[in-house]
C-alpha positions in Angstrom: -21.8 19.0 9.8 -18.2 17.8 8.2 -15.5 20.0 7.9 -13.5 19.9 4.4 -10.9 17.9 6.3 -13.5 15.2 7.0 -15.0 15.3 3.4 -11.4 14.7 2.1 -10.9 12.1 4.6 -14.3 10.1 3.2 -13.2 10.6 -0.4 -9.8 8.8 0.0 -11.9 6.2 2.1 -14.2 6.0 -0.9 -11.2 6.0 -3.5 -9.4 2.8 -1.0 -13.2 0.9 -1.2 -13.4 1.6 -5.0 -10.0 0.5 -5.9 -10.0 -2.6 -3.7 -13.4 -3.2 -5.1 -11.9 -3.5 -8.7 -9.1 -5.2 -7.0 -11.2 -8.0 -5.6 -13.3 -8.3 -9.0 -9.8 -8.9 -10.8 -8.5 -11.4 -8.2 -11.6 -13.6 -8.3 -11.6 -13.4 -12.1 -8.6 -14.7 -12.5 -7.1 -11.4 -13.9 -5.2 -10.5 -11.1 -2.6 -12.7 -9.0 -1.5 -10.6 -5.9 2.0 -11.3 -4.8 1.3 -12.7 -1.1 4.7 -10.8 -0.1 4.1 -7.4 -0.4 0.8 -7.8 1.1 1.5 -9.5 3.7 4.0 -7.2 5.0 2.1 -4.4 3.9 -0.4 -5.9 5.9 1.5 -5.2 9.3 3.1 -1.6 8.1 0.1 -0.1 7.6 -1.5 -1.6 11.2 1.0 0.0 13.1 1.5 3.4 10.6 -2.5 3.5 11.2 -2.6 3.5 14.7 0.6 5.7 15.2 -1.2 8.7 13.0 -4.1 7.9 15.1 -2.3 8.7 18.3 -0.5 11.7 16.6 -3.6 13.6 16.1 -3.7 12.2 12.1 -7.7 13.2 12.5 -9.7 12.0 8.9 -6.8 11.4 7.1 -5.7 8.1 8.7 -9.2 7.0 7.9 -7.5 5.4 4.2 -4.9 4.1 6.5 -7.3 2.0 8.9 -8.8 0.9 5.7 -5.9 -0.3 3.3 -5.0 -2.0 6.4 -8.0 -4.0 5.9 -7.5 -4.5 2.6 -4.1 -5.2 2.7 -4.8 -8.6 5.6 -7.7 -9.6 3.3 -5.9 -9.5 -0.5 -2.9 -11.8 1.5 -5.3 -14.4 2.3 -6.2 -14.7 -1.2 -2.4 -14.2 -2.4 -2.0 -18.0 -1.0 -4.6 -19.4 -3.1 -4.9 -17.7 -6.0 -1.6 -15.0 -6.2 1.6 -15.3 -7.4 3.2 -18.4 -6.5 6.7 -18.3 -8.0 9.1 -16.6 -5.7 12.5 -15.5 -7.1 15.3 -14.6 -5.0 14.9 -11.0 -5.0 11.4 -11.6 -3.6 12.7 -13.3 -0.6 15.1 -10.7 -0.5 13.0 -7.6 0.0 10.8 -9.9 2.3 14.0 -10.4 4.8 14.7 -6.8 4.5 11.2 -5.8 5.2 10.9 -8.2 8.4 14.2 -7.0 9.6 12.9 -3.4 9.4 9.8 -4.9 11.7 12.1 -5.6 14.0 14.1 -2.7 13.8 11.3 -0.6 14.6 10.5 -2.4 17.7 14.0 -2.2 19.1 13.5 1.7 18.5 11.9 4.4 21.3 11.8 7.1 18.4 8.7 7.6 17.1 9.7 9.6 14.1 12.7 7.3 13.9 10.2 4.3 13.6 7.5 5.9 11.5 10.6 6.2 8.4 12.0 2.0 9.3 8.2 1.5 8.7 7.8 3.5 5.4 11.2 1.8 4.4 10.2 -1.4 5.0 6.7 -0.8 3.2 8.4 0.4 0.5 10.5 -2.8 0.2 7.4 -4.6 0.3 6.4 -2.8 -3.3 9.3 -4.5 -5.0 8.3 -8.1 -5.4 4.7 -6.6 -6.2 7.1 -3.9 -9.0 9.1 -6.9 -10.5 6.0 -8.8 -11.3 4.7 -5.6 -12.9 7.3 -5.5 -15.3 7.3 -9.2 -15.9 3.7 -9.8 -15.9 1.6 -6.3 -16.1 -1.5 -8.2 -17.5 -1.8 -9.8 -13.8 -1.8 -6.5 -12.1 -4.3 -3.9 -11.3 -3.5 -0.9 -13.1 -6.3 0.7 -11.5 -5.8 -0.2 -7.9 -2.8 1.4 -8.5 -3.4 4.5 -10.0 -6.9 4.7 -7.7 -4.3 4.2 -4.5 -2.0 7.2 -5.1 -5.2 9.5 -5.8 -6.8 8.7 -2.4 -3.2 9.2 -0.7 -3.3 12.6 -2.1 -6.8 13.4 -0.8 -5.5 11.5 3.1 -2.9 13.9 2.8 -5.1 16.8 2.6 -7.3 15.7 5.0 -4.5 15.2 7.9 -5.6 17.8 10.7 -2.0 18.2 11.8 1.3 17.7 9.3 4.0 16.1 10.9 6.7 13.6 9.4 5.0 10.9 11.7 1.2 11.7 9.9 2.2 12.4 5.7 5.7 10.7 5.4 3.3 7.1 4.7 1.1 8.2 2.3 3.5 10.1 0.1 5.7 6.7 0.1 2.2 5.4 -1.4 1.7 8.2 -3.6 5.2 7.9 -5.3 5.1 4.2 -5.0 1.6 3.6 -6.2 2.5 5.9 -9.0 5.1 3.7 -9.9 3.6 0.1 -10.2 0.8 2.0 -12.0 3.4 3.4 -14.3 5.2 0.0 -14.8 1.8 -1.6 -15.8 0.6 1.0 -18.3 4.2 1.5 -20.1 4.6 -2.7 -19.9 1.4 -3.2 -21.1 1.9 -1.2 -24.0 5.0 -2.8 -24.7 4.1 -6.9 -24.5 0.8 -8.5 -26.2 -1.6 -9.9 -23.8 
């Protein structure tokens, strides 16, 4: 029989499959043109944030984590062909700064002290993917978005144990998926399509 915590743990699992779902539909339409950046360094973050709330005790509510990594490896293959291909400087900008937060957390023997260069450099990763929100919020998924910062909320629920090493991740996605969610519904409002 699950326990709540596992019950929450499949919902946000169901909630990452749903939203990447509509994700995938968009980018094969044409719709949606992922910025290969973020997801690419997403990509790693979330690897190595997964397997770190595995091995402190994260239970069900690194099951969305395992997943998004997934996700995250996937939607970069398909950023090359059929994402955003125009790079500004600020892009490569918040790409160096992401990378050099890789490496920063690999120099480190603080777990804790790793888990927040990680979060930092995911959320640098969110920027390129936030500036092409506001430029272009017709070629982003509004409901990835919004669908991403529910399921944190339920991973977060789900964690069997609350450290800063198991929830500091996925409230940097709630706030940050809020956000690019946020950008895309005021923008669209705002520009004709």
């Amino acid at each position: 029989m699950l326990d709540y915590k596992s019950i929450l743990g499949v919902m946000s699992v169901l909630l990452a499959f749903a939203g990447y779902g509509i994700y995938f539909k968009e980018i094969f339409s044409g719709k949606v043109k992922p910025h290969a950046f973020s997801w690419f360094v997403w990509g790693i973050t979330t690897t190595i944030i997964f397997f770190g709330q595995l091995i402190k005790g994260a239970g069900p509510g690194a099951w969305a984590t395992g997943a998004i990594a997934i996700a995250c490896y996937i939607i970069f293959g398909f950023a090359i062909f059929k994402g955003q291909r125009d790079f500004v400087f600020w892009d490569w900008v918040f790409l160096i700064i992401a990378l050099v937060s890789l490496v920063s957390w690999r120099l480190t023997k603080d777990p804790a002290y790793a888990l927040i260069l990680l979060t930092i450099t995911d959320a640098a990763a969110t920027f390129p993917t936030l500036r092409k929100a506001y430029n272009k919020p017709f070629e982003e998924s509004f409901a990835l978005f919004s669908l991403n910062s529910v399921k944190s909320i339920f991973s977060i629920f789900a964690f069997r144990t609350y450290t800063l090493v198991a929830v500091l991740y996925p409230i940097m996605l709630v706030l940050f998926n809020f956000s690019v969610a946020l950008v895309i519904a005021v923008r669209r409002r705002q520009l004709p399509e």
